[in-house]
C-alpha positions, 0 to 999 in steps of 0.5 A: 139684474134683467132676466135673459132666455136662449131658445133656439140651437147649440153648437159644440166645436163648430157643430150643431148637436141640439137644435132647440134648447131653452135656457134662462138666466138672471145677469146685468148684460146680455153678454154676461147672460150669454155666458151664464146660458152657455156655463148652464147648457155644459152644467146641464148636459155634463160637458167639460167647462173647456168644451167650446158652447156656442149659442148662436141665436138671439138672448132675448130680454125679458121684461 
């Protein structure tokens, strides 16, 4: 497994409503690693797992 970090905006149905989050995850793809970031920023923040995460900036690797 690689390590990813998000750092950067979080949309929520169509709107920002954090500007700067950083997030980081262990996952064997970056897909993946997006998912886990968004499931964390819901866990984290006490949203229904149906709410809509987006994380639109760069999941960058770590290496």
């Amino acid at each position: 497994m690689q390590k990813y970090t998000y750092e950067g905006p979080v949309v929520i149905f169509g709107r920002c409503i954090e500007h700067h989050w950083y997030g980081s995850t262990y996952a064997v793809s970056e897909k993946k690693a997006r998912a886990n970031l968004e499931y964390q920023y819901k866990k984290q923040t006490g949203k229904s797992p149906q709410s809509k995460v987006e994380l639109p900036g760069k999941v960058t690797l770590i290496e």
